[in-house]
Every structure is written in C-alpha cells, then in structure tokens.
VOBA-1610 file (N, C-alpha, C; in pm, whole numbers, padded with zeros to 5 digits, always signed):
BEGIN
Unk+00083-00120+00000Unk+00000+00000+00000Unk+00087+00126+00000Unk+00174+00134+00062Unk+00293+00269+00087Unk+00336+00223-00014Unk+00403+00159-00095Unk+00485+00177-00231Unk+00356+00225-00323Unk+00197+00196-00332Unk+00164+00270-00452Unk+00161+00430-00434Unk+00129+00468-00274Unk+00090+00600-00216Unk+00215+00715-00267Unk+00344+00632-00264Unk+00482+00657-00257Unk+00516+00706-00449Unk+00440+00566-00532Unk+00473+00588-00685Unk+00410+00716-00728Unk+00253+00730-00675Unk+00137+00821-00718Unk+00237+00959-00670Unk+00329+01009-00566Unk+00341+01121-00497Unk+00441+01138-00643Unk+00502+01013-00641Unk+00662+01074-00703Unk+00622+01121-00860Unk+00477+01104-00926Unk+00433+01022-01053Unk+00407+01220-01070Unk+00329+01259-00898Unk+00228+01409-00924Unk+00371+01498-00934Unk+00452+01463-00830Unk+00589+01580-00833Unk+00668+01589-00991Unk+00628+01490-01077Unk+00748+01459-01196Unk+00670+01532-01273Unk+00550+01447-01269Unk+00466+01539-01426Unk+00383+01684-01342Unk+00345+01726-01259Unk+00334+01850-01209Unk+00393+02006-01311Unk+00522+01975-01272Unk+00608+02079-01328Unk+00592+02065-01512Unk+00585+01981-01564Unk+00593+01932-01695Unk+00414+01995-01733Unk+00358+01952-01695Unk+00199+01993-01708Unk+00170+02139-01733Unk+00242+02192-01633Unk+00233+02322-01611Unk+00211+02453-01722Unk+00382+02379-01775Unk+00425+02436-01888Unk+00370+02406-01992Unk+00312+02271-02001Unk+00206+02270-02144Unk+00120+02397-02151Unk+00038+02418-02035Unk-00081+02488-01983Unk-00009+02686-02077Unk+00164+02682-01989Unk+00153+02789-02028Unk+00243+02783-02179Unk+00221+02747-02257Unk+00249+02782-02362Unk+00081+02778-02460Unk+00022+02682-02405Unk-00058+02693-02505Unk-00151+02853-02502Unk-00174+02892-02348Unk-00227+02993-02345Unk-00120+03119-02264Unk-00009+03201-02359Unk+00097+03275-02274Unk-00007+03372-02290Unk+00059+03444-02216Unk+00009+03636-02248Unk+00060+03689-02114Unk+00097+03809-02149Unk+00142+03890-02082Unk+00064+03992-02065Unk+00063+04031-01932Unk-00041+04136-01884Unk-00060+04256-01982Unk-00206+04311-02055Unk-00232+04440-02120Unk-00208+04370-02302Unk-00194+04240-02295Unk-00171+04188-02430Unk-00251+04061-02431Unk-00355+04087-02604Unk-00418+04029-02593Unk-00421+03943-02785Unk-00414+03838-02786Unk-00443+03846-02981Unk-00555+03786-03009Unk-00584+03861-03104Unk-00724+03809-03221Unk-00749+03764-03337Unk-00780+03695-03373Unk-00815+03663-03535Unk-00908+03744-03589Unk-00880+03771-03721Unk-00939+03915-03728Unk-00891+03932-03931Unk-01009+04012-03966Unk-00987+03988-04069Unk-00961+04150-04131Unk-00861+04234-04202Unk-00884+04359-04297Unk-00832+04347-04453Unk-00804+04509-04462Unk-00716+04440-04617Unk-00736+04620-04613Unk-00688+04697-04774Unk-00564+04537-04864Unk-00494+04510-04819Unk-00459+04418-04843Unk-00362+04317-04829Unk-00249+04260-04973Unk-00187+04298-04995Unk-00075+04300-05134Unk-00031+04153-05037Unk-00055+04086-05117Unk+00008+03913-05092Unk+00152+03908-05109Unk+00209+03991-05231Unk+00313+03972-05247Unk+00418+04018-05171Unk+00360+04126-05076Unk+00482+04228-05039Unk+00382+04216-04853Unk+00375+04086-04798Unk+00281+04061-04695Unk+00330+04189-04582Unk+00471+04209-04552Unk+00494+04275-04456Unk+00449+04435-04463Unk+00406+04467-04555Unk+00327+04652-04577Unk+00233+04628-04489Unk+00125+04523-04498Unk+00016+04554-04419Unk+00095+04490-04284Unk+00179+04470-04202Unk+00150+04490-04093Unk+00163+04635-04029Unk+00112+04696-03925Unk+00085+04833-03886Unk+00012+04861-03736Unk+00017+04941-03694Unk-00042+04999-03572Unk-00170+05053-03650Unk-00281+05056-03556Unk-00409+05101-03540Unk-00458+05150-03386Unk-00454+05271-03433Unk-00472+05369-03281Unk-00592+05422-03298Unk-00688+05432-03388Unk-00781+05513-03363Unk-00939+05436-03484Unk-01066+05494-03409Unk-01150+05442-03485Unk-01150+05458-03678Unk-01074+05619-03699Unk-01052+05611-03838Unk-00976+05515-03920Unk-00821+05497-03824Unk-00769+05393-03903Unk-00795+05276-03889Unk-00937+05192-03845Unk-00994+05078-03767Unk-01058+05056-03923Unk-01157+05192-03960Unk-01264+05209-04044Unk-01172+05203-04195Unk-01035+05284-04215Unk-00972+05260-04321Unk-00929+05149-04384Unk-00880+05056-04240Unk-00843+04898-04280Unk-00935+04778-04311Unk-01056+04883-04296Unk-01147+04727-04239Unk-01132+04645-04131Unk-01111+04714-04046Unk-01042+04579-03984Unk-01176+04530-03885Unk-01200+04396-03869Unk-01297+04352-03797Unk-01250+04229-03754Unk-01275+04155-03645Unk-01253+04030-03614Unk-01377+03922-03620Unk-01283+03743-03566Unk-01381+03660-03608Unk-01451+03645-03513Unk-01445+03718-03383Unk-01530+03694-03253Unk-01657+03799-03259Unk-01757+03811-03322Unk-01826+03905-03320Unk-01828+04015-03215Unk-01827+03958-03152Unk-01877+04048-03009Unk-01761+04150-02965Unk-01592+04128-02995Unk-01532+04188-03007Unk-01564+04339-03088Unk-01647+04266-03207Unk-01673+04375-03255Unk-01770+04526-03250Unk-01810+04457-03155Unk-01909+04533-03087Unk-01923+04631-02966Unk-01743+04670-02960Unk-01692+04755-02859Unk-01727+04837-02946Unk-01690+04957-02842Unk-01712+05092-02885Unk-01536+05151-02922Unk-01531+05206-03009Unk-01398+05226-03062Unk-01317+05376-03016Unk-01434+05458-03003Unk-01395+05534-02895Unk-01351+05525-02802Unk-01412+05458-02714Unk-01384+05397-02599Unk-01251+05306-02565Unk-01271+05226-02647Unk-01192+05129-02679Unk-01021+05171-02732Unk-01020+05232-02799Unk-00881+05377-02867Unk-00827+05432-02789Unk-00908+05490-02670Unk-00827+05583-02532Unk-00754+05475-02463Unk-00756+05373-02462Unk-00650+05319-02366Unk-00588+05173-02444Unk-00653+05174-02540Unk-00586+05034-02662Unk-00559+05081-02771Unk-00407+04997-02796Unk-00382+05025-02989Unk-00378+04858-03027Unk-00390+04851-03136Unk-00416+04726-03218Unk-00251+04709-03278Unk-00178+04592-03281Unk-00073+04573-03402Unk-00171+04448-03500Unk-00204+04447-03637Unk-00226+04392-03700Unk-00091+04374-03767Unk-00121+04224-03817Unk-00025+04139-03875Unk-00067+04025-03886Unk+00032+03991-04068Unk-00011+03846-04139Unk+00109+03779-04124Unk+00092+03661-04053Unk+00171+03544-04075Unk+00162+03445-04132Unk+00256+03362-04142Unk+00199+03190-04193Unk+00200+03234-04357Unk+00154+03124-04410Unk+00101+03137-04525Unk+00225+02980-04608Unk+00172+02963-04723Unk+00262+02816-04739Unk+00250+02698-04681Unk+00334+02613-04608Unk+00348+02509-04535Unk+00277+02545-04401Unk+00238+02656-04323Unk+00202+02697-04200Unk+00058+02823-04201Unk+00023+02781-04099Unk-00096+02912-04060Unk-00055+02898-03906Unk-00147+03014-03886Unk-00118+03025-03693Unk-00256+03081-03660Unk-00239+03042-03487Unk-00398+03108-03482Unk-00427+03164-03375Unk-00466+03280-03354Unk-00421+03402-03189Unk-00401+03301-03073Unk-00435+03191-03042Unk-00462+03148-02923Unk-00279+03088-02923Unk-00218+03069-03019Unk-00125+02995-03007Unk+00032+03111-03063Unk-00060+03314-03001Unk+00068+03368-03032Unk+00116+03414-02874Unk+00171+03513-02883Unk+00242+03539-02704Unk+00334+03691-02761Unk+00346+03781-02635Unk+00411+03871-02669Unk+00528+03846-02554Unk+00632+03897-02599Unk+00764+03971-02494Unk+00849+04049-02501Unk+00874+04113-02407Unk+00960+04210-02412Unk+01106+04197-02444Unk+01168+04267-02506Unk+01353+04229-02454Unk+01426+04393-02509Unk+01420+04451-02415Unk+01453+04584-02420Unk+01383+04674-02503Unk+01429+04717-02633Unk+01335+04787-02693Unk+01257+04734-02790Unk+01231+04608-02805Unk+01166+04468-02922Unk+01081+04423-02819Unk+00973+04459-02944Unk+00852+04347-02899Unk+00865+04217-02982Unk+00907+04071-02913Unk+00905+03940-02961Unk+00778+03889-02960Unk+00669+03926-03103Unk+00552+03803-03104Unk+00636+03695-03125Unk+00581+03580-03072Unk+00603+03387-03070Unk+00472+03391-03128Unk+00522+03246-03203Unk+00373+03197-03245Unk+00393+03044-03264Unk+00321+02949-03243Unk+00361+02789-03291Unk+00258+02803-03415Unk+00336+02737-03540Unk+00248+02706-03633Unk+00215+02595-03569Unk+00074+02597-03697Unk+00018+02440-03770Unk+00070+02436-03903Unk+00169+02356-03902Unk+00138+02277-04031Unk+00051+02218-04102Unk+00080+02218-04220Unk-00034+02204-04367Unk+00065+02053-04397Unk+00011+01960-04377Unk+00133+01836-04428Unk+00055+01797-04572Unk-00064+01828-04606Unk-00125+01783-04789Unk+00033+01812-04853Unk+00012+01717-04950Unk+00140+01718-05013Unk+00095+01814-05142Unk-00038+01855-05186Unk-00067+01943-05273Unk-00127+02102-05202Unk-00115+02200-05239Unk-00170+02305-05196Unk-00095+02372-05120Unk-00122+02490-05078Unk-00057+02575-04961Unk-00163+02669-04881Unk-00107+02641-04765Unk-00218+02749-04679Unk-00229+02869-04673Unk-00281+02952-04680Unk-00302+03083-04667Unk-00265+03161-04531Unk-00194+03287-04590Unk-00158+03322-04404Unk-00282+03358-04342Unk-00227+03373-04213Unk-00335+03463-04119Unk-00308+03583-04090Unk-00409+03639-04023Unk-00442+03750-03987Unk-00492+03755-03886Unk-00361+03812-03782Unk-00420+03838-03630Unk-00407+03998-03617Unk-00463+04008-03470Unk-00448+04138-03420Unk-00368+04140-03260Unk-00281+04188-03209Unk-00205+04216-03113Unk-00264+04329-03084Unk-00364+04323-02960Unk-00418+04465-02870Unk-00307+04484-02761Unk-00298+04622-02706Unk-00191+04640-02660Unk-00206+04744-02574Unk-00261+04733-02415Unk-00258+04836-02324Unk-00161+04939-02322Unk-00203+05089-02394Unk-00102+05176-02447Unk-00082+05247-02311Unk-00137+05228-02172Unk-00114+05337-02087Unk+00007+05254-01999Unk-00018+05081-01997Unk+00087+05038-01944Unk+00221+04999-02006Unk+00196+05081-02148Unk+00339+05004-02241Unk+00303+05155-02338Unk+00348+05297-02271Unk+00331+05376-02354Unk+00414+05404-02446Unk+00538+05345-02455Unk+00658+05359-02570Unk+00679+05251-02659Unk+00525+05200-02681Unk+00503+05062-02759Unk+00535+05106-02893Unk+00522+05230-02986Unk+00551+05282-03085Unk+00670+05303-03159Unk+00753+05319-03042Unk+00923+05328-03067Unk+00965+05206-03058Unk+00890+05077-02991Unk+00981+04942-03022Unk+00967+04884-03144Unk+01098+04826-03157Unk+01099+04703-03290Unk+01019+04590-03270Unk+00917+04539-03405Unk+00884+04407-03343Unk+00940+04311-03482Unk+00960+04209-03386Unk+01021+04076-03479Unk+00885+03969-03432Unk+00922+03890-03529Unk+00822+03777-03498Unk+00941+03634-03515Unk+00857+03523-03411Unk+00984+03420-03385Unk+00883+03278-03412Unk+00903+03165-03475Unk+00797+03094-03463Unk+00858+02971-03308Unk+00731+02909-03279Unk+00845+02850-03159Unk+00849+02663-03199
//
C-alpha cells in the first residue's frame, strides 16, 4: 500500500512541473496583451509585410477594415476602446504553416517586442495554406513607448 501511495506522490511531483508548462504555452500572455483573429485588407500578398501596422484610432480601424472573427469583439465601442488600446495587426503563416491568436504570445527584450507563435502545419502534399491574420491589442497606458519598439516575430 505505501509503495503505490509513494509511486502516485513521485508520478504528481514529476509530471506536475511538466503539465504546467504545457498549460503555459498553449495559453501565454502577458499582462495588457491580448491576440485576435481578425480579418482587414488590402492586403498585397506579395509584399505581406506593408500591411502589418499599428491602429490607434476608430478612423484607421474604419480605413483597414479591420474587424474580427469573434463578433462580439466587434461590438466595442472604438472610442472607448482607442483611449486606452492600440491594435498591431499582422499576417503570418502562409505556405506550409498558418497560426492562430490562441497559439501567439508577446515579450519584451529591451526595446523589441518578440511576437512567438507555434504554427500548424499544412502536411497535404498538394496546396498551400493561406496566411493569417491576427491582431495584437496592446494596453497603451501600461506600455506607452510601444511605438518606438521594434517588433520581430519568432515561430516557436
């Protein structure tokens, strides 16, 4: 009876710590950062990195189109919503990979903002996937020099 009580303790202490970290990768985020799937345009396919950009205000919300796939998101008030949030839109993936907000993450490292993202792979041996299109919201009162950082993107 004490050797199974004994296996079960040593079984919770091993995979405990291991668990954990599944938990936080699948869902990271860092406080005042949030991502969305989300759809605007144009979008020039060829030259993908033009459309990524900051969105600070309801005009340039209304210029991009930009709307997401959660309805109800969409249904903030943008006024409201503008005084204390900016949006980074950006397309990733595309080819062999797509990605999908739940599986991006932001971090800091001095003056770079590092989005992470884990693809999905596309393994069809015919076709290619189309990128995505997320949105990175971004508490501008607790990260007010979000404008002057570099952002890179890293896949993990």
């Amino acid at each position: 009876m004490k050797t199974g009580l004994v296996n079960t303790f040593i079984f919770i202490v091993v995979t405990a710590p291991w668990a954990g970290s599944c938990y936080s990768q699948q869902k990271p985020m860092k406080e005042g950062i949030q991502f969305y799937a989300c759809q605007f345009g144009p979008v020039d396919w060829d030259n993908l990195q033009d459309a990524n950009k900051w969105i600070e205000s309801k005009e340039e919300a209304v210029n991009s189109r930009l709307h997401f796939d959660n309805t109800l998101l969409n249904k903030r008030d943008p006024d409201v919503l503008y005084q204390t949030m900016a949006q980074y839109i950006f397309v990733v993936g595309g080819g062999d990979r797509w990605v999908t907000a739940d599986k991006c993450s932001a971090e800091f490292n001095g003056n770079t903002i590092i989005i992470k993202y884990v693809p999905l792979m596309n393994t069809n041996k015919v076709g290619e996937t189309e990128p995505s299109l997320i949105c990175m919201e971004l508490n501008k009162i607790m990260y007010p020099d979000y404008k002057k950082m570099k952002i890179v993107f890293k896949a993990m």
